[in-house]
C-alpha positions as CSV (number, residue, x, y, z in Angstrom):
1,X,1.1,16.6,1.3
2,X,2.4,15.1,-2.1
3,X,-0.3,13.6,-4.2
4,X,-0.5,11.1,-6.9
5,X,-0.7,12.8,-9.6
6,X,2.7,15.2,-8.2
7,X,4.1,11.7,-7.7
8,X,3.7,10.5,-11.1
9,X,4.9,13.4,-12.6
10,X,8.3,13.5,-10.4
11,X,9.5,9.9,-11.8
12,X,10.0,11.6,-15.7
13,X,13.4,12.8,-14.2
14,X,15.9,11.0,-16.2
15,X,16.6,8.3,-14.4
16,X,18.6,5.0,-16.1
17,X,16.1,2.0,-15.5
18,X,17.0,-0.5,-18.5
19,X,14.6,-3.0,-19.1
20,X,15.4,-6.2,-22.2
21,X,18.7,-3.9,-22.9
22,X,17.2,-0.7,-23.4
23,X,16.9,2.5,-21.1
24,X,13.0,3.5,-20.2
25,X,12.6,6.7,-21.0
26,X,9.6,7.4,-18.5
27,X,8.6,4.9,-15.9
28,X,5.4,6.6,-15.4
29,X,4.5,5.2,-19.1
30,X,6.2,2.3,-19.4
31,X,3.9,-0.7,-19.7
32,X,6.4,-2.4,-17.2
33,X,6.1,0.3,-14.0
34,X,3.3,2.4,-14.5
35,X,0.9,0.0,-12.7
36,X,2.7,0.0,-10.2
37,X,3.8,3.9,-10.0
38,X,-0.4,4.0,-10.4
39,X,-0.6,1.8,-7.2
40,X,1.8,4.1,-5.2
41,X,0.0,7.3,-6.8
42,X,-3.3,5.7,-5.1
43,X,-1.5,5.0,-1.5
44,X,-0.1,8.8,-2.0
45,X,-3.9,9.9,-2.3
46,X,-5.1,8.0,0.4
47,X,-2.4,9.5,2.5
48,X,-3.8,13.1,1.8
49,X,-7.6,12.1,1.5
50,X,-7.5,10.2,5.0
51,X,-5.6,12.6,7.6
52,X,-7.7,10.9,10.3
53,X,-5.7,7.8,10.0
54,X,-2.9,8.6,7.6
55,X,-2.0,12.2,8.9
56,X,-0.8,13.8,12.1
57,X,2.1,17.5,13.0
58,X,5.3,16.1,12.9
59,X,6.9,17.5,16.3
60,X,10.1,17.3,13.6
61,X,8.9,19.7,11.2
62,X,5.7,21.6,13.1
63,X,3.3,20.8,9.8
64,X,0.8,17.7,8.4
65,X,2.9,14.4,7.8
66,X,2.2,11.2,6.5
67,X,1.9,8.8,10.2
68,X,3.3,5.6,8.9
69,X,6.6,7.4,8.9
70,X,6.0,8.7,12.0
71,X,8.7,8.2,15.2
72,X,6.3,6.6,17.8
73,X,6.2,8.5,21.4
74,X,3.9,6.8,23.3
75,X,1.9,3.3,22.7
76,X,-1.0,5.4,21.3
77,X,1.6,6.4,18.8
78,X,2.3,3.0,17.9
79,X,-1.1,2.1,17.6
80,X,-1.6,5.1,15.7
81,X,0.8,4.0,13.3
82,X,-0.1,0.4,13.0
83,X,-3.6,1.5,11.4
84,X,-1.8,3.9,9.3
85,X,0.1,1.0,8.1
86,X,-2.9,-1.4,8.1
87,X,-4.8,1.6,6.3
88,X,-1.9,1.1,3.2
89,X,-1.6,-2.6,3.3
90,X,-5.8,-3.0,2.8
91,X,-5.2,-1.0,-0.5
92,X,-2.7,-3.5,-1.9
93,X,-4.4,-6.3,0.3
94,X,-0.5,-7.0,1.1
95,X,0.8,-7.4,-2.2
96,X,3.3,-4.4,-2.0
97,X,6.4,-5.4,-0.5
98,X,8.0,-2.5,-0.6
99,X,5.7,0.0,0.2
100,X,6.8,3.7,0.7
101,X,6.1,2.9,4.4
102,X,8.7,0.1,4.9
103,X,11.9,2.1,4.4
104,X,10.4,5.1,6.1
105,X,10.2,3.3,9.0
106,X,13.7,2.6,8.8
107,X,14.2,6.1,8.2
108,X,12.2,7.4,10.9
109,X,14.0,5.3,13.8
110,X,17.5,6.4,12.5
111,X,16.3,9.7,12.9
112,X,14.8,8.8,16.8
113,X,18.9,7.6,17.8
114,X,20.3,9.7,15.2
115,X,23.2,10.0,17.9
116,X,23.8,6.0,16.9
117,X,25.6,7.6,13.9
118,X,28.0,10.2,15.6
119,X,31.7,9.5,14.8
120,X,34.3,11.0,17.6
121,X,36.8,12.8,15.4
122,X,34.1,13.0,12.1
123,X,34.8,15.9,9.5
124,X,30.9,15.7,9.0
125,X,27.7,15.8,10.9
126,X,26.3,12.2,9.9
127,X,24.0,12.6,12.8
128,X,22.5,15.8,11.5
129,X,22.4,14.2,7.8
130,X,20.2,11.4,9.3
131,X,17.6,14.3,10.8
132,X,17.5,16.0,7.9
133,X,16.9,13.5,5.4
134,X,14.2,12.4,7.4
135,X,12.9,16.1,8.0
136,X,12.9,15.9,3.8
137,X,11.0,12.5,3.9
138,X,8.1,14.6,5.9
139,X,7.8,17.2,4.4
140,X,7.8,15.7,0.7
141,X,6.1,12.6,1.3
142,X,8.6,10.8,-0.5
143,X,8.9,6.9,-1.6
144,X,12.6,5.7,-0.8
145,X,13.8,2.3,-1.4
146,X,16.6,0.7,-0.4
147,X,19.4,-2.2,-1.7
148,X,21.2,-3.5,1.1
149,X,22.3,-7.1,0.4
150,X,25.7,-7.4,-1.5
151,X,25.4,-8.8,-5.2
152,X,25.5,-13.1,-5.2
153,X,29.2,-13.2,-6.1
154,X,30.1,-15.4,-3.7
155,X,27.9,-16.4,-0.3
156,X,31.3,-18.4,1.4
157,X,33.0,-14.5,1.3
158,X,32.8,-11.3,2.0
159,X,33.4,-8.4,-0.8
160,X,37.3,-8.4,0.0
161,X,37.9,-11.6,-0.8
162,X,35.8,-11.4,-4.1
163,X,38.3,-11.4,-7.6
164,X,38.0,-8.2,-9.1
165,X,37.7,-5.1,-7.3
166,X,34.4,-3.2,-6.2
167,X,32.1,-6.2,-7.4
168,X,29.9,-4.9,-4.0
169,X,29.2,-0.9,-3.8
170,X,32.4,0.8,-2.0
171,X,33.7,3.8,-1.7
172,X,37.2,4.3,-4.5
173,X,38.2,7.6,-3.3
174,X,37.0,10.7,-0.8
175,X,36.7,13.9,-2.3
176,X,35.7,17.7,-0.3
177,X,32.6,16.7,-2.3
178,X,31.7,14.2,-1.0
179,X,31.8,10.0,-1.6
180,X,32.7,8.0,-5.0
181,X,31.2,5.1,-5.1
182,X,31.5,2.1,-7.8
183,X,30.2,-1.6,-7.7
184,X,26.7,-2.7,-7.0
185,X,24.0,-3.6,-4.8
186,X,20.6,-5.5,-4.7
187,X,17.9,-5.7,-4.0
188,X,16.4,-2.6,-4.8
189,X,12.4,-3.5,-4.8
190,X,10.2,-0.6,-5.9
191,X,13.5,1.3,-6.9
192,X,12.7,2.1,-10.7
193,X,9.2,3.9,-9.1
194,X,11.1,5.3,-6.0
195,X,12.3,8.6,-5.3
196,X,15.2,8.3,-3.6
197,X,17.3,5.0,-3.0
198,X,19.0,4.1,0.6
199,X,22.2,2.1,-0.4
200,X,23.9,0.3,2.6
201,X,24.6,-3.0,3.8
202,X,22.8,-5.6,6.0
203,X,25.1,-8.5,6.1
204,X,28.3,-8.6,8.5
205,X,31.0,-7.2,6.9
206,X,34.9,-8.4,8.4
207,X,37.9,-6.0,9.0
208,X,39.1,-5.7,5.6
209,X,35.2,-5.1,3.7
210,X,36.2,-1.2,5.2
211,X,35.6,0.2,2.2
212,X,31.7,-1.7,1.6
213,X,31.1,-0.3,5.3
214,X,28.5,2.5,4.1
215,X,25.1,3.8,4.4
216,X,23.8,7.2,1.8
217,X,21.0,8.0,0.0
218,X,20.6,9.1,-3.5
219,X,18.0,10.2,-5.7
220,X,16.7,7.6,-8.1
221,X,17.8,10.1,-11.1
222,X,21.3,10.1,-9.9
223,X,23.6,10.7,-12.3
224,X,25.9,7.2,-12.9
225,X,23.2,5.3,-11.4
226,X,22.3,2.5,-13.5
227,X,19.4,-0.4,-12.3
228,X,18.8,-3.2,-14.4
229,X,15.4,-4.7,-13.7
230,X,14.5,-8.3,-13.4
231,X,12.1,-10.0,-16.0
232,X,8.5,-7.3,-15.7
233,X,5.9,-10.2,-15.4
234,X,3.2,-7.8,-16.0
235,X,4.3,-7.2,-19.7
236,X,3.4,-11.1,-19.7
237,X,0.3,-10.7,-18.7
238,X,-3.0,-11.5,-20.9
239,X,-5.2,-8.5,-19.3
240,X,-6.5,-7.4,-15.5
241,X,-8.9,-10.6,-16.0
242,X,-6.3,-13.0,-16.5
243,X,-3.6,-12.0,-14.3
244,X,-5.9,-9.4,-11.8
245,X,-2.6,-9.2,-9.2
246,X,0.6,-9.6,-11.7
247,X,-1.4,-6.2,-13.4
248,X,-1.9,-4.4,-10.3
249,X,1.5,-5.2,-7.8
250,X,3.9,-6.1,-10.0
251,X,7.1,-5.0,-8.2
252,X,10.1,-4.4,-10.1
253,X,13.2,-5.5,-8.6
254,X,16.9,-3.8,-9.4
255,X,20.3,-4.5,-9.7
256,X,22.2,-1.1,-8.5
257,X,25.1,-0.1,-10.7
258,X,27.3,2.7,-9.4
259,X,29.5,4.5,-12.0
260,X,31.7,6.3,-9.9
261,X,28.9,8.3,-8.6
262,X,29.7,10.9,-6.3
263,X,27.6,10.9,-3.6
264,X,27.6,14.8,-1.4
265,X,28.8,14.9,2.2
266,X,25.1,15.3,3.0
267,X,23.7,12.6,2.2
268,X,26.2,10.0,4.0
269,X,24.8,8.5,6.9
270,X,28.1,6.3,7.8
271,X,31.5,6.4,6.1
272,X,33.5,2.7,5.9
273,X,33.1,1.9,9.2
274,X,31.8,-1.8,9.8
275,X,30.8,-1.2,13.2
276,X,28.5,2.0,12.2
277,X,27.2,0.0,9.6
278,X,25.6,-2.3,12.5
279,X,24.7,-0.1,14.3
280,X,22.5,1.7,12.2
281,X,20.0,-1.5,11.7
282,X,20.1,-2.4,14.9
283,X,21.1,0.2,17.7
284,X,18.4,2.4,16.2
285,X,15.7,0.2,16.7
286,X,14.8,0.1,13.0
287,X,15.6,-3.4,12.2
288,X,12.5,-4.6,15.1
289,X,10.1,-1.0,13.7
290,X,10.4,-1.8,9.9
291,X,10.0,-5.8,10.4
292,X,6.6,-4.6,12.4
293,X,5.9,-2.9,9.2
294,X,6.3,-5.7,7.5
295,X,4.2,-8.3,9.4
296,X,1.6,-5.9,10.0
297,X,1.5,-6.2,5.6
298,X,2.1,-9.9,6.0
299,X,-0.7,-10.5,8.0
300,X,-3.0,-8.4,5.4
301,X,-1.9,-10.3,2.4
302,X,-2.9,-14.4,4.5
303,X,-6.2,-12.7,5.1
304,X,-6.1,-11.9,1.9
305,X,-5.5,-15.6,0.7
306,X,-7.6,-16.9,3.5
307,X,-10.5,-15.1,1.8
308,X,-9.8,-16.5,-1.8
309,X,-9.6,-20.0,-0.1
310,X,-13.0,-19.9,1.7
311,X,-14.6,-18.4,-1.6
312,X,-13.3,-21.0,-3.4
313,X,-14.8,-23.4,-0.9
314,X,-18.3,-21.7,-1.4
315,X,-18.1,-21.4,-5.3
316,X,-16.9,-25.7,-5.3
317,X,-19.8,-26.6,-2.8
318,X,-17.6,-28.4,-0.4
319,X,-17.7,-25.9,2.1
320,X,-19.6,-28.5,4.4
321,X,-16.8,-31.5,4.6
322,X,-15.0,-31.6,7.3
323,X,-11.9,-32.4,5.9
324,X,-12.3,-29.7,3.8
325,X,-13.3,-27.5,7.3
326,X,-10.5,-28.4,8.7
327,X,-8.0,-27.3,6.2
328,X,-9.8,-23.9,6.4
329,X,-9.6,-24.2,10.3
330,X,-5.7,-24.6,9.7
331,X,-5.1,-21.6,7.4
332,X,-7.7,-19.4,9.8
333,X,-4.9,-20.6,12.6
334,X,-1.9,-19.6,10.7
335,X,-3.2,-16.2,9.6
336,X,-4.7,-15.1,13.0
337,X,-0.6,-16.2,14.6
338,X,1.1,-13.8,12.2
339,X,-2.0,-11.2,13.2
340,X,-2.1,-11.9,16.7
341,X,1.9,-11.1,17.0
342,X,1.8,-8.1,15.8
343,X,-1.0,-7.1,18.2
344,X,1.3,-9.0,21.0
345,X,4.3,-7.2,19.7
346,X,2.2,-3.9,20.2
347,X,1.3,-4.8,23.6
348,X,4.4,-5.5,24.8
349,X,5.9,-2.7,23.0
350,X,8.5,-0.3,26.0
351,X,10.1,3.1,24.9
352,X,13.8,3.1,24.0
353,X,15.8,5.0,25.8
354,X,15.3,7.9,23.6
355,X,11.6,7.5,24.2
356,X,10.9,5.7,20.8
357,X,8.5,3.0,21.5
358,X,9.5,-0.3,20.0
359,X,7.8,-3.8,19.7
360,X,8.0,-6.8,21.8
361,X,10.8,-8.2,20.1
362,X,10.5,-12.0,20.9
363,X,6.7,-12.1,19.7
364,X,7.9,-10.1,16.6
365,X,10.9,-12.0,15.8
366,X,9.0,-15.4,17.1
367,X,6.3,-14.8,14.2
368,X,9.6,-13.9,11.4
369,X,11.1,-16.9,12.8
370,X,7.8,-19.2,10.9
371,X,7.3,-17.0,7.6
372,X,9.7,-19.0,5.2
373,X,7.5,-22.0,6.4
374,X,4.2,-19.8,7.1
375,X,3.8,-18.6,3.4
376,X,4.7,-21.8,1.8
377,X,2.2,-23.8,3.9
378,X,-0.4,-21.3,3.7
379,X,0.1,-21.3,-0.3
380,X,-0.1,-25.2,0.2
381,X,-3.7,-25.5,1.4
382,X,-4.9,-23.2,-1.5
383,X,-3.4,-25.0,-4.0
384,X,-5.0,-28.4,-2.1
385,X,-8.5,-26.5,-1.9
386,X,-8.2,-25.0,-5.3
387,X,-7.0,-28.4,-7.3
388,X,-7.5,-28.9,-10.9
389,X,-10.3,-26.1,-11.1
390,X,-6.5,-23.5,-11.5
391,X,-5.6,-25.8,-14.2
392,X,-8.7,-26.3,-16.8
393,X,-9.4,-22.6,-16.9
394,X,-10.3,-20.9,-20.1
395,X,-6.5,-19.6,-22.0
396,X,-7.9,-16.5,-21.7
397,X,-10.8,-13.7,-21.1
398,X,-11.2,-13.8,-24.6
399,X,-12.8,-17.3,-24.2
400,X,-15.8,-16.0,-22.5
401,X,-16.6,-13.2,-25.7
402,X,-15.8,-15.2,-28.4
403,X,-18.8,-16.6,-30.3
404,X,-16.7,-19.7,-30.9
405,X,-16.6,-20.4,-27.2
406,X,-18.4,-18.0,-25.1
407,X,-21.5,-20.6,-24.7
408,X,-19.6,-23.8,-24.4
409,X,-17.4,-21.7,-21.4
410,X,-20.6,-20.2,-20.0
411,X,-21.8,-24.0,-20.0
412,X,-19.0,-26.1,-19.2
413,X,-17.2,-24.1,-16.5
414,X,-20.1,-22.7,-14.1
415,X,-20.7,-23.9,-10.5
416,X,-24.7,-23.9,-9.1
417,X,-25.8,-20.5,-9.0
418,X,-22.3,-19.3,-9.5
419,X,-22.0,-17.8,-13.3
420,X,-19.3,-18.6,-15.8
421,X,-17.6,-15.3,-15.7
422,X,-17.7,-15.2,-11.9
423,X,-16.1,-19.0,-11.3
424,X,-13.3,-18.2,-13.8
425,X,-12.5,-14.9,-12.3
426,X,-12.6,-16.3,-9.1
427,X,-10.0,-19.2,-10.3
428,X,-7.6,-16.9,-12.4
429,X,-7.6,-15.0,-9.1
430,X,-6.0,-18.4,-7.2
431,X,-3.8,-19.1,-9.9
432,X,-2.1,-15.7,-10.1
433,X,-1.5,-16.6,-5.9
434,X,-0.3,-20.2,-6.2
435,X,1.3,-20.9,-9.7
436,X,1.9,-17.6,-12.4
437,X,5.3,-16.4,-12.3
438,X,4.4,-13.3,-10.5
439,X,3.0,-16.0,-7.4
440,X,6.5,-17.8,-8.0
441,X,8.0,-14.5,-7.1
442,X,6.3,-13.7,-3.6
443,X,7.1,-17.3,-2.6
444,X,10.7,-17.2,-2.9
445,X,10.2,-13.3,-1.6
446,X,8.5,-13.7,1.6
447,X,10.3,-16.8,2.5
448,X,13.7,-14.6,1.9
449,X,11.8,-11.5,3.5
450,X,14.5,-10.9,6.0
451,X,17.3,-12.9,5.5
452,X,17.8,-16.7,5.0
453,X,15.6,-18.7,7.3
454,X,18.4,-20.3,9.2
455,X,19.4,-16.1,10.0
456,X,16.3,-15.1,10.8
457,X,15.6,-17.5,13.3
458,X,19.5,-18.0,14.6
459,X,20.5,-14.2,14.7
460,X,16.8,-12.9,15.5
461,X,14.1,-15.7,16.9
462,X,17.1,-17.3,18.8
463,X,18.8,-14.4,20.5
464,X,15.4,-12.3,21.3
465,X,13.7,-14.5,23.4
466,X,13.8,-14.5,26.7
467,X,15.6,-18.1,27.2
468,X,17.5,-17.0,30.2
469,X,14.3,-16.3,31.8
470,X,12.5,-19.7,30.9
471,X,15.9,-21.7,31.6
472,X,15.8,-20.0,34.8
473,X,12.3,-21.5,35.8
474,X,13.4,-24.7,34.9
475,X,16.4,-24.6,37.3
476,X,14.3,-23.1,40.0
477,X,12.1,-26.6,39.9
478,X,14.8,-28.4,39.3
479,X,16.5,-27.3,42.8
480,X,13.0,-27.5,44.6
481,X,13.3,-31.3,44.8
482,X,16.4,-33.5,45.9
483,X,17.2,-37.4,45.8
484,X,17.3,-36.8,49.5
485,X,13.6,-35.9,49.2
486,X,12.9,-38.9,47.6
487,X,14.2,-41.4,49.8
């Protein structure tokens, strides 16, 4: 298998990432990306240095392949693969998105229904395209991203009725070659680090968005591929001291730009077709696999928090109040919900009819449903527990060395039997959760995770659980009994 250092190396391709209006020559380098190209590296050598938990033979490809993409045939499978994920997510303790593991478990179920992207009538084999990209994902251990929400031109239309033509990524004209796309698409997270870049699109497109109906993959080096990066926080950042998560997981977050791009035959996994488009998210079973990803890395980044809270508890000496008890009493609630879903999505988990075994979906979707309020509240109770200590901190690690102020610090800012340097580090630590611009970015990310809230829990919460079952009961006691049995 691939490892870091074969990682690192690959991303000096060539690639158009423009950061502050110029082109980066090599992410790997750039003070921007190359923590968080080192923090990939690091889950690439886990990957080969833990094939206990991180490896197992493809029946795909016959060798050794990295288990959290893996296509789950049995609930030991799945279970299999939630440590795997949970193996990952400990290393970054949560703070990676958009690990390598999210989109390949996409990837993995398109490739368990590829037959969910078989066109009666199709000049090309978009089913074998899907098998064999993932074959290539196997095999090379590779990090794909993805963009598939349309750019914020306007939320009240679709890309047809936008002013201005190919504003969104569609296709301008078919050629034997292959696809040529123009127009753009977010919200590529990890992108600028990624290898390859899945470009589709997620919200329901209308008759005439025909052309914005795709799904393809592309290298990240592709040739009239442009991504323009949001703000880098890390470049911000003081030192590992000050800012010990914005230095470690700063994602970087692109804006596709498509320059005609021609995109071969073999890499398109559906071709304008809005119905395909769908289908691929949800026919597959990827949209309910990849969101299990995803809270099983949610659930590792609140312990995370929960941790910092309780410490901070300890360090302030207040551990004892019960008022104080009982906040930590309701974050130890809200962490072990988002946990214990995924375990209950896991033990409800039934194969598809392809034989890919698929979580529970109403305790998956029921736990989605809360995390644009979960993160936010959980966020809440830090900043309550944490108070002013985040705010009178020292400007910076330089503080504690300087003989102007290192004694006065070491002094002033101490808790009993907790030294200087070990309260402040512990405090930065909050801060960089709750209020530095890097924190500021996972709050409005996890409450946006998958969608709007009022979509994740209208289309998803709403319509997977088993209402007709519970209405049911009710009617059931409500025909057991009778004015005439009252009388």
């Amino acid at each position: 298998m691939r490892t870091g250092s074969e990682y690192l190396a690959s991303l000096d391709d060539g690639r158009t990432v423009i950061v502050d209006g110029e082109v980066v020559t090599n992410v790997a380098e750039h003070p921007a990306f190359a923590p968080m190209a080192r923090t990939i590296a690091d889950l690439m050598d886990i990957a080969v240095e833990r094939p206990d938990v991180m490896q197992y033979t493809a029946p795909e490809t016959g060798a050794a392949a990295n288990r959290a993409f893996s296509i789950p045939r049995s609930r030991d499978d799945l279970q299999a693969r939630r440590e795997a994920i949970e193996t990952w997510a400990g290393h970054t303790h949560g703070w990676v998105g958009r690990s390598p593991d999210h989109v390949g478990t996409f990837l993995a179920s398109f490739a368990a229904n590829a037959q969910v992207f078989e066109i009666d009538g199709a000049k090309h084999d978009f089913t074998g395209n899907v098998r064999r990209f993932y074959e290539r994902l196997l095999n090379e251990n590779l990090y794909v991203s993805y963009a598939i929400i349309p750019p914020q031109v306007s939320r009240a239309t679709t890309a047809s009725g936008w002013e201005g033509e190919f504003l969104q990524v569609g296709v301008v004209r078919e050629t034997e070659e292959g696809l040529v796309v123009r127009g753009s698409q977010m919200l590529a997270t990890g992108g600028a680090v990624a290898d390859e870049i899945f470009v589709s699109c997620i919200k329901p497109l209308g008759p005439d968005d025909k052309d914005f109906a795709i799904g393809f993959v592309v290298p990240a080096n592709t040739q009239g591929l442009k991504q323009y990066c949001r703000r880098p926080y890390i470049t911000g950042a003081t030192s590992p001291f000050d800012y010990p998560l914005t230095t470690r997981y700063d994602e970087s977050d692109s804006l596709l730009v498509f320059d005609d791009v021609l995109v071969p035959w073999d890499r398109v996994f559906v071709d304008r077709d809005t119905a395909a488009v769908r289908r691929q998210f949800f026919d597959t079973g990827a949209h309910v696999l990849g969101n299990w990803q995803a809270q099983i890395r949610f659930a590792a980044k609140l312990r995370f928090i929960a941790g910092v809270a309780r410490r901070v508890t300890q360090v302030n000496g207040v551990d004892k109040i019960p008022s104080v008890q009982e906040k930590l009493g309701e974050l130890a609630a809200l962490v072990t919900g988002v946990r214990s879903a995924v375990l209950a999505a896991e033990y409800t988990a039934k194969p598809d009819a392809n034989g890919q075994w698929l979580p529970g979906r109403d305790a998956l979707y029921g736990s989605m449903g809360l995390q644009s309020e979960t993160y936010p509240r959980v966020l809440a109770i830090l900043r309550d527990l944490v108070g002013g200590g985040v705010l009178q901190l020292p400007s910076s690690v330089k503080d504690l060395v300087s003989e102007v102020s290192r004694d006065d610090i070491a002094r002033y800012v101490q808790s009993p039997g907790v030294p200087s340097e070990e309260r402040v580090k512990l405090f930065k630590l909050a801060w960089d959760i709750v209020g530095s611009e890097f924190a500021g970015r996972h709050q409005q990310y996890e409450m946006f995770y998958a969608g709007a809230p009022f979509v994740v829990k209208g289309a998803y919460t709403f319509r997977n659980y088993d209402y007709d079952g519970a209405v049911a009961d009710v009617q059931e006691f409500l025909d057991s009994y009778s004015v005439a049995d009252s009388q």
